[in-house]
N, C-alpha and C positions, 0 to 999 in steps of 0.2 A: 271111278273118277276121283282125283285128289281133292282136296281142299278149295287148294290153290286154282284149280282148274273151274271148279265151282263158280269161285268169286269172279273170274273174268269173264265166263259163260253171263252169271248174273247180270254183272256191269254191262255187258254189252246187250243185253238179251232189255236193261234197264232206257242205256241208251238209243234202244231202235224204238223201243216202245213212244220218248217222250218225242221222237224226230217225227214217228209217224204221227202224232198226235198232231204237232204244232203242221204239218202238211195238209191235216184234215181241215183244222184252222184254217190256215190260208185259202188252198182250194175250194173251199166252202161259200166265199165271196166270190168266186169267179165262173163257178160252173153250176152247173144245175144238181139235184139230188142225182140221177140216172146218168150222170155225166161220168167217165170212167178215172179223169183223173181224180175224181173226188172219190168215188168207190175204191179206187185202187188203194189209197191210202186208209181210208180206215176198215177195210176187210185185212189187212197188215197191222192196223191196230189192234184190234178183236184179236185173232189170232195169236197174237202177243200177249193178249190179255189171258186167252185161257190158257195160255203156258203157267202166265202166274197163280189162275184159279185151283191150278193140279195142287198148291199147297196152300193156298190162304183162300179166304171169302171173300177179301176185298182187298181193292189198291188204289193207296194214294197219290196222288201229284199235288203238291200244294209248295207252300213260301215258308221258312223259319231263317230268322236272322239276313232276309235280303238274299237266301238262296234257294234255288228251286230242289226238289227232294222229290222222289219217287221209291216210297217206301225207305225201305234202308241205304238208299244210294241217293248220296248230297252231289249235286252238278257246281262244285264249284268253280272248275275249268270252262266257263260259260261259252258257249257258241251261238252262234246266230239261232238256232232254235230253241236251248233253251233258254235265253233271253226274251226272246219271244212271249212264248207260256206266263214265264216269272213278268213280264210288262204286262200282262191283259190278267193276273192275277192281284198284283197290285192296285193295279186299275182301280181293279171292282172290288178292293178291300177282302180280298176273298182267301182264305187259309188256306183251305186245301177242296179239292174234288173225290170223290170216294166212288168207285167203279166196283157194282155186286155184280157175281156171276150172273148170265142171260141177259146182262146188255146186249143190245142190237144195233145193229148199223143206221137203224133211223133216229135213235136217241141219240148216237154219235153224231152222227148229221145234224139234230135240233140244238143239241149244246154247241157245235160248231158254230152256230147261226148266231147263238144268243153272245158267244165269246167277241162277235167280230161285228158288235154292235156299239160304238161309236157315242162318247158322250152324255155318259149315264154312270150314276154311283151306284154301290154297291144295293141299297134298296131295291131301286129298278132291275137289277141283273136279277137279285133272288125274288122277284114279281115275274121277270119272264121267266124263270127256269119255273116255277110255277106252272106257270101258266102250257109249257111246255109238257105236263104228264111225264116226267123223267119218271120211270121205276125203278132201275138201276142204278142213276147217277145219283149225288149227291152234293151237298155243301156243307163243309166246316166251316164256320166264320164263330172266334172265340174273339173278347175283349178283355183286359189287363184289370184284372181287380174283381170280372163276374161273382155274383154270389153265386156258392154253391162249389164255389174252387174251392183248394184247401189253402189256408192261409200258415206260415209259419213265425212263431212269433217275434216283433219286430225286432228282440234285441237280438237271439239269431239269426234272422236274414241280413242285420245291415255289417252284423260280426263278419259272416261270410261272403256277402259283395266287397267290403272291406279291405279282406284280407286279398280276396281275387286280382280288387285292383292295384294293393302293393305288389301283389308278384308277378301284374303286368308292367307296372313300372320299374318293378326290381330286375326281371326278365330283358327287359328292352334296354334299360343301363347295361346289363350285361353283355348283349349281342353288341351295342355301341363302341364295346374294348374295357366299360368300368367295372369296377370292383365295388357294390354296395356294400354302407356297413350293415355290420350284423346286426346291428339295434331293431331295424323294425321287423324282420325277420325272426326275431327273441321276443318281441313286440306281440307279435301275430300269436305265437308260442302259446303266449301269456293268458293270453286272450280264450284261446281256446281249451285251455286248463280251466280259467276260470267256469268257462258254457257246461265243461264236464262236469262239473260239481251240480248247476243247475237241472241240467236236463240230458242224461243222457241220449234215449229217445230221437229227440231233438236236435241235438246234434249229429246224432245218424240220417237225421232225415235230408238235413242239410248236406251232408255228403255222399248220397246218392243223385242229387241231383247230376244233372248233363247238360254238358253247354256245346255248341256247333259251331263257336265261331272265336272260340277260346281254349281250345281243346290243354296245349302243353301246360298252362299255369292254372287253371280249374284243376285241371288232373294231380299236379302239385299237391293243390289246396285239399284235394278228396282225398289224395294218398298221406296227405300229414294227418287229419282228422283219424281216418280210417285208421292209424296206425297207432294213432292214441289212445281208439277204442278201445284197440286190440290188446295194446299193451297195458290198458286197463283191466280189463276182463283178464286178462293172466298175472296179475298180481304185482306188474311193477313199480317200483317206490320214485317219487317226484321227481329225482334227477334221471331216471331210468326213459319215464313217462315225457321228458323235455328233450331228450336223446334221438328217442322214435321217433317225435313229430318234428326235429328238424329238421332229421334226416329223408320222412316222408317229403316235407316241404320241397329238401331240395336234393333230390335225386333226378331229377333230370333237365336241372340249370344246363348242364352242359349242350343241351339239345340245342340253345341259344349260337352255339357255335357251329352248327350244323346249316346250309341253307333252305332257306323257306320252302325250295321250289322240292327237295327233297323229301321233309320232312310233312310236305301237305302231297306229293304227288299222288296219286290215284292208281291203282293198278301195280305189278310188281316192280321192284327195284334192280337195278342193275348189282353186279356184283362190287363196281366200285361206291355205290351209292349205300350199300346195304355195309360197305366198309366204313365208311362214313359216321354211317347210326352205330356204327360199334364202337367210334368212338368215345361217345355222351357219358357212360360214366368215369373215363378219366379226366374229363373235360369236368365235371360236375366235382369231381374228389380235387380236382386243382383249384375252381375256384370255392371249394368250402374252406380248402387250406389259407389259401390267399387273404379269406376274409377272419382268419383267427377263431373259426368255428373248431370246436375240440375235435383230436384225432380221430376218434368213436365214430363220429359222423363220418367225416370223409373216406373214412376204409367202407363205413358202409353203404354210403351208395356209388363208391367206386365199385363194389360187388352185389348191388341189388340183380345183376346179369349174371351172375356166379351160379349155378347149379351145383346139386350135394355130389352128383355124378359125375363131376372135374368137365363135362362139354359149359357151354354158354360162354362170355364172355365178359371182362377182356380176358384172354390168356394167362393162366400162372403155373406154379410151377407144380408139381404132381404132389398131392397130398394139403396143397395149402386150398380148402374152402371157402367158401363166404362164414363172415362172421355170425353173431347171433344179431345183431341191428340187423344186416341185410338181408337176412332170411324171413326175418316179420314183414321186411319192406317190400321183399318177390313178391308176397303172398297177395298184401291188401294190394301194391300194382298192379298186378296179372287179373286180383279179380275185378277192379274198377277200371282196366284199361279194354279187357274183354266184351266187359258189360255198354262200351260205349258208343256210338255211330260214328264211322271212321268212311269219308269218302272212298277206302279199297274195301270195305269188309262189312259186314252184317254181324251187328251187335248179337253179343247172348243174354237171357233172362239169368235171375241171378240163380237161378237154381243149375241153369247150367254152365254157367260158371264154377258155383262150388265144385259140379261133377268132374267138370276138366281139371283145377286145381287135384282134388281128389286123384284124378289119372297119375298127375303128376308127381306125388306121393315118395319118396325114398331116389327119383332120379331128382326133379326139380326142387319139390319142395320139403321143407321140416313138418313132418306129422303133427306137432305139437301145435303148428300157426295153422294151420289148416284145419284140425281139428276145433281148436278155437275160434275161427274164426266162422266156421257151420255154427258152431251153440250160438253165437251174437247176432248173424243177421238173420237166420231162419230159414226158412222156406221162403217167405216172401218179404223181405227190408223195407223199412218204413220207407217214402219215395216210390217204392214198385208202381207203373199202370197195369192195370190188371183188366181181363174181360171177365162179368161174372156166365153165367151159365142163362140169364136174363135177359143177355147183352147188353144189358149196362157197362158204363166202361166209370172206372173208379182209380183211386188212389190209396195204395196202404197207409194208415198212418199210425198204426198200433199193430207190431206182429201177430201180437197172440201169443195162444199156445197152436200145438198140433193142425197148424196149418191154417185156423181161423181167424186169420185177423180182423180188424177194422180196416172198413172201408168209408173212404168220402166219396160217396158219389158224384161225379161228373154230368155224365152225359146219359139220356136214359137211353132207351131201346131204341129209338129212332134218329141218335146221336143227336137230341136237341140238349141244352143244358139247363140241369132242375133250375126253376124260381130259387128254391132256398138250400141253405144248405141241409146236407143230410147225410149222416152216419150211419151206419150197419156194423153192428158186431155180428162177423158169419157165426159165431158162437152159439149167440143169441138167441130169445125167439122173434125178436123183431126181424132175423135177417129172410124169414118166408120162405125159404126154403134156397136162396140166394148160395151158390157156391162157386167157387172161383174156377173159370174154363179154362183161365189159358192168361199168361203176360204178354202185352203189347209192348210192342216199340213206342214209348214216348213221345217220339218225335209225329205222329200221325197226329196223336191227340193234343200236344203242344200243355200237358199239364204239369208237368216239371218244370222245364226251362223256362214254360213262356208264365204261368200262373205263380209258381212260388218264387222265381226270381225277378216277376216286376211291379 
């Protein structure tokens, strides 16, 4: 089974799951436990579920940024059921729901019960789920500032909301028909040279973050960083270093010329629509010209789509490449655009990321960014969520060496969140034998996006 085929199996296999949920919901008010419309629907749910059990422990349905999410799959083409779920989750202030294998159909039944209870705040719901003996279900509910989060510090986080929000406004002039100047954009640049000097660290940490309701100009802002890094760690000199990050910045302005309905749609693309997205880097190399941005730039992200093997896009002519700017830019793109949660697709952890980059080796990519850019993020990149082997679930926020970083603890074993905060060097002998099992998707736990960015 292809890839491709994968992902819409998933998506759909995502979508039946949250319809029969919200059916048990409803029917659950109307009929008795033993009544068959209500059985019907959640013996369709369960079943569902242990489809997903065959590869994970658990599955969530919860809220981030105002959309509802079931695992790696964001519903943001909202229908009458998943609106549903996402109102009676808001309701009750409530994150997410977390479903461990050997759920039962009476537990589906009790949460149903307690979902479709009428005028009551998020307190009282997690007093009746209580009170309900749930053993497989669960409740996420995090608050913006917890202790025990990881916090990053302030002059980087407001550097990178900062910059976020100029290249939503620089973005949106754009799609409008205008041409911004280059000042704040050189601005941004500046700014971000500056952060390198203080911390680099720190600056990586801030560029692994993930945003789900900002995806093209976040992605921007990670690929200028990331490319700064990069062209740090390989030696390049100040004007070399302002070159990469403009051009990470703005390699895919052009996508502004692309439509919305496209560019967020869900599931595969038509072949005129996929013509479309192939547009975006002449659309991007037009307006870096337009804006008096140096040549350098706009050849290179007119060719960040350029592979060393003459296939990808746009078209040229036999023998002519991507330059050396857009060949660092493929690298840190491919790997922060793969690593991300995309309404069609299921993010990858960064380790395999690097691996696919790696595949890509002498066709796609230059050995030399690739390789580089494995020695800077590691194993695990500062930002990573990680499950230890404890089941605590944490945050990198010092690689390490040889695979042990620091960890800020999160959430413990029973996914409550520590009183205070607490660090772990897995190096350590404080970390008790603590080792890292496995990367999560972020978006479960809501510790990147929702903790270090508000």
């Amino acid at each position: 089974m292809t890839q491709d085929v994968q992902d819409v199996a998933a998506i759909d296999r995502s979508r039946r799951t949250v319809k029969f949920l919200d059916n048990s919901v409803r029917n659950q008010a109307l009929y008795s436990p033993s009544h068959f419309s209500l059985r019907a629907p959640v013996e369709k749910f369960l079943k569902l579920l242990d489809e997903s059990f065959s590869l994970k422990e658990e599955v969530h349905i919860g809220v981030i940024n105002g959309v509802l999410y079931l695992d790696d799959y964001l519903f943001y083409d909202s229908t009458s059921t998943s609106a549903n779920l996402l109102r009676i989750l808001e309701q009750f202030e409530i994150d997410a729901l977390f479903f461990r294998k050997g759920v039962t159909a009476e537990e589906v039944v009790s949460l149903a019960g307690v979902m479709n209870v009428e005028g009551v705040g998020r307190d009282v719901f997690i007093e009746l789920m209580g009170n309900e003996r749930l053993t497989h279900i669960g409740l996420m509910t995090f608050s913006p500032g917890r202790e025990g989060e990881i916090q990053v510090s302030n002059r980087f986080i407001e550097s990178y909301r900062s910059a976020i929000s100029h290249m939503h406004d620089f973005f949106s002039e754009v799609r409008r028909g205008g041409i911004p100047p280059m000042g704040e954009v050189e601005g941004i640049v500046g700014n971000f040279m500056d952060l390198l000097g203080a911390d680099k660290k720190m600056l990586m940490l801030c560029s692994n973050l993930k945003g789900y309701d900002s995806y093209t100009y976040q992605h921007c802002v990670n690929v200028g960083i990331q490319a700064l890094l990069l062209g740090d760690m390989e030696g390049l000199d100040e004007r070399g270093l302002r070159l990469v990050t403009l051009a990470g910045l703005m390699h895919d302005v052009g996508k502004m010329m692309v439509p919305d309905e496209i560019l967020k749609k869900p599931g595969g693309l038509t072949f005129r629509e996929w013509e479309a997205i192939k547009e975006h880097p002449v659309h991007s190399a037009n307006i870096v010209s337009r804006m008096g941005i140096s040549d350098e730039v706009a050849r290179a992200v007119e060719g960040h789509h350029m592979n060393l093997d003459g296939s990808g896009y746009p078209v040229r002519p036999a023998g002519i490449g991507p330059g050396p700017i857009a060949r660092l830019i493929a690298v840190v793109d491919n790997y922060d655009a793969i690593m991300t949660v995309r309404s069609y697709k299921r993010p990858l952890s960064s380790g395999e990321a690097l691996a696919e980059l790696h595949r890509g080796i002498g066709s796609k990519h230059d050995p030399r960014h690739v390789d580089a850019l494995m020695s800077m993020v590691g194993i695990y990149p500062p930002g990573s969520t990680v499950r230890l082997n404890t089941n605590e679930i944490g945050v990198v926020i010092n690689p390490g060496r040889q695979g042990l970083p620091v960890i800020r603890l999160l959430l413990d074993e029973d996914r409550r969140p520590f009183k205070e905060t607490m660090d772990v060097d897995l190096s350590g002998p404080e970390s008790k034998g603590r080792i890292i099992a496995g990367v999560v998707n972020p978006v479960l736990y809501r510790s990147e996006a929702s903790s270090l960015l508000s």
